[in-house]
C-alpha positions in Angstrom: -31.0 -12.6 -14.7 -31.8 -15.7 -16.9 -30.2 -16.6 -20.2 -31.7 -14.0 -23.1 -32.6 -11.8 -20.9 -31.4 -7.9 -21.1 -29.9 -6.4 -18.3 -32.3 -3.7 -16.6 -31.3 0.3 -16.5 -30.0 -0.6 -12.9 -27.3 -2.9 -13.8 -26.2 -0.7 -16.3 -26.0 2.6 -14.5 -24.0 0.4 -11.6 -21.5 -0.9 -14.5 -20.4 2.4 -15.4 -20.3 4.1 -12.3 -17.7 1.8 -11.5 -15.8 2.3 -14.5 -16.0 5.7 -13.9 -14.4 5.3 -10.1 -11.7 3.2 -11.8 -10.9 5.3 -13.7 -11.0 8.4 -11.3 -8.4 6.8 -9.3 -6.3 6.1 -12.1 -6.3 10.1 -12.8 -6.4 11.0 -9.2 -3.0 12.6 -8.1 -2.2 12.7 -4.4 0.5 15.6 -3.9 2.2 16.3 -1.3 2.5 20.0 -0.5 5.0 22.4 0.7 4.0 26.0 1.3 6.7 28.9 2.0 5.7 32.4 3.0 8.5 34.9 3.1 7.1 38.3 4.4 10.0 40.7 3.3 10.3 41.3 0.0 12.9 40.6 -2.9 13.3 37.4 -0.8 13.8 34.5 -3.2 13.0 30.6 -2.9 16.4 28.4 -3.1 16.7 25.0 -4.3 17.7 23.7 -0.2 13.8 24.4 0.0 13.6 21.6 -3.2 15.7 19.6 -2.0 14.4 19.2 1.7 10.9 19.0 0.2 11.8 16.2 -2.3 13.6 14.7 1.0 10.4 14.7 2.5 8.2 13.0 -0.1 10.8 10.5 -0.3 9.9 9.6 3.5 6.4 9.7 2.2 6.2 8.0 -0.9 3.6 5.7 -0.4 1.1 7.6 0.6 1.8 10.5 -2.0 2.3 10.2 -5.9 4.0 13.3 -6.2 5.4 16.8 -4.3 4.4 20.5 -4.6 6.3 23.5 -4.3 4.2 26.4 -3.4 5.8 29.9 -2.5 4.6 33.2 -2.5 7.7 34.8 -3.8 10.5 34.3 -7.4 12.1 31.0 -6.8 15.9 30.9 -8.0 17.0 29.0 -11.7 18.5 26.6 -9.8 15.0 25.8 -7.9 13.0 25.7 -11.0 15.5 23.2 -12.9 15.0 20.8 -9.5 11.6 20.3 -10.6 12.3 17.4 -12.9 12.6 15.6 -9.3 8.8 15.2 -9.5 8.5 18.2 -7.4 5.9 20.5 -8.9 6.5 24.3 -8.5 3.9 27.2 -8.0 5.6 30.3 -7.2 5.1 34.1 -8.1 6.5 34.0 -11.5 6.8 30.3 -12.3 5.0 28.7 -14.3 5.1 31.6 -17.3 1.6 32.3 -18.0 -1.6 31.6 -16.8 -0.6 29.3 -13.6 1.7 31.9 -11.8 0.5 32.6 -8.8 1.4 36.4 -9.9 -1.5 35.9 -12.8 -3.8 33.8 -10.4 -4.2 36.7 -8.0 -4.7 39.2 -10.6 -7.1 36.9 -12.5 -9.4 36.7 -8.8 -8.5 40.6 -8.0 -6.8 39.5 -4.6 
């Protein structure tokens, strides 16, 4: 492209898809994620689960930016506070509201 000249549709469209894949990796999270299944009930998740799963992403840091608890049952206070760890949590009452996997199973009528 000479001096004065505009730069075609082509150019442009290629500018901000890259932009946009800049800035897609910048907001991209990679977790790492832990899932627990307990099949009895009144069974409740405790913080050693927390702690070994923080443990883990420790080991594998670089290739993760942050850990997930997921568990299909109530996780104890104790568990819940650990989160500030950069763990994540996802369990049947926790977080309150929408997220829960209690309220994400009734929302899709599992």
């Amino acid at each position: 492209m000479g001096i004065g000249q505009k730069p075609t549709l082509h150019c442009k469209v290629n500018a901000s898809a890259t932009r946009l894949t800049s800035l897609q990796r910048k907001m991209a999270k990679k977790y790492m994620v832990e899932c627990k299944f307990h099949n009895r009930r009144g069974i409740k998740t405790h913080i050693k689960v927390a702690m070994y799963t923080y443990a883990r992403f420790l080991d594998l840091k670089e290739y993760f930016d942050a850990a997930w608890l997921i568990c299909n049952t109530k996780c104890t206070s104790k568990t819940i506070e650990y989160r500030c760890m950069e763990i994540k949590n996802t369990s049947w009452a926790y977080p309150p509201g929408r997220w829960s996997l209690e309220n994400m199973i009734e929302r899709k009528h599992l």
